[in-house]
N, C-alpha and C positions, 0 to 999 in steps of 0.2 A: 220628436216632439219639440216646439218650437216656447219661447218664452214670447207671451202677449203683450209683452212691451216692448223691447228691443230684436224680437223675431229671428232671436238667435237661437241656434240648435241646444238643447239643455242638455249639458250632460250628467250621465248616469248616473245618481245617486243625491243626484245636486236638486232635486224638483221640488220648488215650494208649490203647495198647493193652499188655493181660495176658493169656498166654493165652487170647485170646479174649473178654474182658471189654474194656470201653470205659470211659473217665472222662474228664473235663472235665479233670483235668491230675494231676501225679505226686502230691501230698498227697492228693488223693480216693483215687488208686487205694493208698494206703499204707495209708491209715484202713482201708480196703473189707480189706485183706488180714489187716491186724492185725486187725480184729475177725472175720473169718472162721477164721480161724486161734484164738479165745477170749484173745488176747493186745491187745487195742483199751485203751488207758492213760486213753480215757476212755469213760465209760458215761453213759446218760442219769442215772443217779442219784448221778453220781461229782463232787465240787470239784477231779477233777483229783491230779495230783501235783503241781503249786504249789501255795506257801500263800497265794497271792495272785489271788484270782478277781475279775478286772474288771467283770461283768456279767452278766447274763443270756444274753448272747448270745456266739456262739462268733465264732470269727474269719472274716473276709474277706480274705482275701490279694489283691491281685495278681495275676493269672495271667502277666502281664509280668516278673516277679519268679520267678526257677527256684534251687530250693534244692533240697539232700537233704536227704527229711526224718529222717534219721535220724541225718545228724552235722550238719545248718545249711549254711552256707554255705561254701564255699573263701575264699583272700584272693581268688580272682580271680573267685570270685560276687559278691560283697560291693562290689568295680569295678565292674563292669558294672553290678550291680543299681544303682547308686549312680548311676550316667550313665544308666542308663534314668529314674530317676528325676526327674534332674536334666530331661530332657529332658521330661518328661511334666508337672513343675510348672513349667516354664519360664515361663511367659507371668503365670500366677497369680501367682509370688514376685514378678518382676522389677515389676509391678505394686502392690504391697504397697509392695516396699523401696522404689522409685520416693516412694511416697506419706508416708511414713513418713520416711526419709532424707534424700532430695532437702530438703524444707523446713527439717528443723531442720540439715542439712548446710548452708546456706545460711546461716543465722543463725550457725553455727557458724564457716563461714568469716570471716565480719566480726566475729566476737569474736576472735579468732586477729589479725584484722591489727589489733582496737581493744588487745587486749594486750600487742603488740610495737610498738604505739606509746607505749604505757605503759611499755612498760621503755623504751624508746629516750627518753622524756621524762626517765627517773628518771636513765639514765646522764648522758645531757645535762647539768641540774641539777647530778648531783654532781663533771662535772668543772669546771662553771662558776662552783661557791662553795665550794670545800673549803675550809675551815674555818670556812666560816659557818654561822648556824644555817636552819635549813628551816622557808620559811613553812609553818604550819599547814594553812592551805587547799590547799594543794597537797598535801599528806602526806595529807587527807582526800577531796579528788579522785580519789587513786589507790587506796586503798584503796575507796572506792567501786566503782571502775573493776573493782577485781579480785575483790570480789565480784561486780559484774555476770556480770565470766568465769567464775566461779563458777557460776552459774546456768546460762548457755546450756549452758556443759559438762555441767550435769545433765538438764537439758532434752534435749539431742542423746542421752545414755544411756538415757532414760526411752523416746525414740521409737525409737531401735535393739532396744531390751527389746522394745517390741511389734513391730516388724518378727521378730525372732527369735520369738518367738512365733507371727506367723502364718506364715511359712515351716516351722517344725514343724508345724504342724497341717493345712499343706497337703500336706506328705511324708507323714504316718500314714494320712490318709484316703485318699490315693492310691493307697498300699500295700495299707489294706484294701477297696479298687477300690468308694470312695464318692466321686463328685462331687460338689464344693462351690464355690457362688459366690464372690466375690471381698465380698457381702457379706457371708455366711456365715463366710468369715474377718475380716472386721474385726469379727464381732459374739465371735466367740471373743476376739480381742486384748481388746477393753472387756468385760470379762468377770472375774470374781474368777479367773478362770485367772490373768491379768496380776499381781494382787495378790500370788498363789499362788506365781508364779515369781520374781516380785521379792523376797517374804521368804524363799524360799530361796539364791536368790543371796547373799543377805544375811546367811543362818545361816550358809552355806558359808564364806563370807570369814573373819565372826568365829570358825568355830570351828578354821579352817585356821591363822588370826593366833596365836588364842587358844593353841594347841598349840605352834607356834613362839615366841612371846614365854613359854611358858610355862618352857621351854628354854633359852633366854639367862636367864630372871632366877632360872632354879636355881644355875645358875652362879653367880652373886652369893651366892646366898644358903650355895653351899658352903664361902663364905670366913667363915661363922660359925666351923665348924669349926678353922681356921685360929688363931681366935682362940682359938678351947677349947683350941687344943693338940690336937688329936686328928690332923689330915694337915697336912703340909706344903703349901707354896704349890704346887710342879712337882703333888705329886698331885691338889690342888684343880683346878688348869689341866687336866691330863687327864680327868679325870673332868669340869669343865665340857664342854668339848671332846667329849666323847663324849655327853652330853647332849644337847646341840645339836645333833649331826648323829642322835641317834635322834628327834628334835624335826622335824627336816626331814624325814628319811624316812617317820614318819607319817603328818606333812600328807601328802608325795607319796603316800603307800599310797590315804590316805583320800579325796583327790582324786580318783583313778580309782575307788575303789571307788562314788564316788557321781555319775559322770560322765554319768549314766542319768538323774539327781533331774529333771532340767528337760525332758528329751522325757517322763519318767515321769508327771508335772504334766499336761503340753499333753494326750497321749494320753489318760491315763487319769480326771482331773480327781480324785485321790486327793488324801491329806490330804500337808501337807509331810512330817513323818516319816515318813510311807507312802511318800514317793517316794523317802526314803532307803535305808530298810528293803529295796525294792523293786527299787533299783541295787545296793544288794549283794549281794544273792540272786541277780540277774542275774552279776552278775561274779564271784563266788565261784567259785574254783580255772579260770575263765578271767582270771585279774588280767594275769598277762605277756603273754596273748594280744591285752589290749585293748590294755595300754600301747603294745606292740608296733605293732600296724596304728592306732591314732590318732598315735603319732609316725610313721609313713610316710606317712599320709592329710595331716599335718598338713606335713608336707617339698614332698611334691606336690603339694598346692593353694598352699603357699605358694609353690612354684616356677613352679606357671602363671599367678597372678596376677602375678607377679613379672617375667615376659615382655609382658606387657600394659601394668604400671605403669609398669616404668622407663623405657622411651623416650617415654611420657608425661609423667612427675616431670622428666626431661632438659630436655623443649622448654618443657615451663610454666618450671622454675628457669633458665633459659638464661642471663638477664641475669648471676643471683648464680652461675653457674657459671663464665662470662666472665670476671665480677671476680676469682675464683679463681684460674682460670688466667693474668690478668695478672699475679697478686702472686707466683704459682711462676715463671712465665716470667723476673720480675726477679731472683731468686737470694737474694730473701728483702728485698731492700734496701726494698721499700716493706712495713710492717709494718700487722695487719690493725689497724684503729681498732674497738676495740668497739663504739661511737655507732655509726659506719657501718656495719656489720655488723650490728647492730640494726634501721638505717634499710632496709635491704634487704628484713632479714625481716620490718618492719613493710608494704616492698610488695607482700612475696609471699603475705601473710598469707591470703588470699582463697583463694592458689593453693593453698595445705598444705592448706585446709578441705575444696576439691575434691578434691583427691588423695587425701584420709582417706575422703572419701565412697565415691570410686571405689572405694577399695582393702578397705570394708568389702562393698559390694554384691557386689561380684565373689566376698568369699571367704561372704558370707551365702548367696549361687544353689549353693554348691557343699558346704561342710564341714556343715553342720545335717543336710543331706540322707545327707553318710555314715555320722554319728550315727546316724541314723535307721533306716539299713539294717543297722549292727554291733545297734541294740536290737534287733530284729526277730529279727537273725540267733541274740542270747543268749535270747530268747522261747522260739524254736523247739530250742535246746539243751536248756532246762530244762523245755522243755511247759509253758513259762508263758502258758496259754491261759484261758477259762475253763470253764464244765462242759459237759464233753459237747459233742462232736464231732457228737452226733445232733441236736443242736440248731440245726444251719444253716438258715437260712431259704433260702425254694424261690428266690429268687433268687440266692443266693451264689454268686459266679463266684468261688470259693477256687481 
């Protein structure tokens, strides 16, 4: 049995039926209806109702992936679709972030305990010669030291940036039911995608900063006024005041409005402002509904990691937990020594690296992927597809 719209063999157990019509699954039979009915939103000659055509080719969906295509998905498609997902890149991501993490997590641990040895040296020092002056070579050993930390810190960012990157591009493809080797996604990380998403990251920061500093130092500057005589001090403070918090609420508008910009990149390998342009069209007049399910998504996952890591963080921190609860158990009488306190964390230092690691892999196998599923889901709201639906190729398992 063949499906009446794209005339591909249906397999077994997969058969949507319509009056009597068969399709490969419910978007086939939608299309089939709307264009039989002279109501089909896309035609062989049409760019669609987005103003943003990704390709020559139309979409691949998932058939693992069940939506309505006429309102997208429920909160509770958009779960499921998101754990099926989870479940079907499973092996591919954990592999990536493995590769990716694991080594500069490593390196990252042993800067973490080189830099709490460095404070714990500098407190040392300064209780050992107050009011003397500080050798030079030592004042330049540390600074040394904490640029080194400087570095790995960036180094560790650099490789999570491409871990992030290829666990997106292994959700999109999955979604539009392409398989990809595990080389095929390290060739997309090294790739101007990487470049792509790293200057956006980059815009985004400065121009979220940019807006909020822009805000604090209006404020300053309404004390010119002040000086002219034109407002008083109380109404300069209010009116700063109300600056600044429309200064915050932008950034946050602008935030989600562009919370799309980096699976926008991975997916579609559009230009940066294209991906901006492209998250706000997506989210336009769904803004509450995203903020909405990314802070539940984001509660969630933070709370299942959070079952995993802390009786983890508990038994690694044990020792410095110990000393904690000697110094409550004395009634305060022994008081914490900052050196010591230092020295502690300068042992555990290795320990925080792995636990940062852990507690990024966990929430990387899980939050990207739901990303991934709300983009899809505002696709399919706005028929941000591209031309013509007639244009599936004869193996599309849409």
């Amino acid at each position: 049995m063949k499906c009446e719209y794209c005339n591909q063999e249906i397999p077994s157990g997969s058969e949507v039926g319509s009056n009597g019509h068969y399709f490969c699954n419910q978007l086939h039979r939608y299309y089939w209806e709307q264009r039989s009915i002279g109501n089909i939103k896309y035609d062989l000659n049409s760019q669609g109702s987005s103003p943003y055509n990704e390709s020559s080719k139309s979409p691949e969906l998932n058939s693992s992936l069940g939506f309505n295509p006429d309102n997208g998905m429920t909160l509770g498609d958009i779960f499921s679709n998101s754990i099926n997902l989870i479940k079907e890149t499973f092996t591919r991501n954990i592999i990536i972030l493995v590769l990716f993490l694991v080594p500069s997590g490593i390196l990252l641990a042993f800067g973490l305990k080189y830099f709490f040895t460095i404070m714990t040296s500098s407190a040392s020092i300064t209780q050992d010669i107050e009011g003397q002056q500080i050798d030079p070579s030592q004042l330049l050993g540390k600074m040394i030291g904490m640029v080194i930390f400087v570095l790995i810190i960036l180094i560790f960012a650099l490789a999570y940036l491409g871990a992030e990157i290829g666990v997106l591009n292994n959700g999109c493809k999955q979604i539009e039911g392409k398989k990809i080797s595990i080389n095929d996604t390290i060739s997309k990380i090294f790739s101007i995608t990487y470049i792509k998403v790293a200057a956006e990251l980059i815009l985004l920061v400065l121009a979220l900063m940019g807006i909020i500093i822009a805000g604090i130092l209006s404020m300053y500057l309404l004390k010119l006024f002040v000086l002219l005589n034109v407002f008083n001090d109380v109404t300069v403070n209010i009116l700063g005041v109300i600056l600044i918090i429309a200064a915050f609420l932008y950034a946050f508008n602008l935030l989600f409005k562009w919370y799309f910009a980096e699976v926008i990149l991975v997916h579609t390998g559009c230009g940066i402002i294209e991906s901006f342009k492209r998250s706000s069209y997506l989210v336009k007049n769904n803004w509450w509904r995203t903020f909405g399910i990314v802070i539940l998504i984001s509660l969630v996952v933070g709370f299942a990691v959070s079952l995993i890591l802390s009786p983890l963080s508990f038994v690694f921190m044990w020792d410095y937990y110990r000393h904690l609860f000697k110094i409550m158990a004395s009634g305060g009488e022994n008081q914490i020594n900052p050196v010591e306190s230092l020295e502690m964390f300068s042992k555990l230092g290795t320990t925080f690296g792995l636990i940062i690691v852990i507690n990024l892999i966990l929430r990387s196998l899980a939050f990207p992927l739901f990303q991934i599923v709300m983009y899809f889901d505002l696709k399919i709201r706005k028929n941000d597809f591209d031309d013509a639906v007639g244009k599936l190729e004869a193996n599309s398992n849409l």
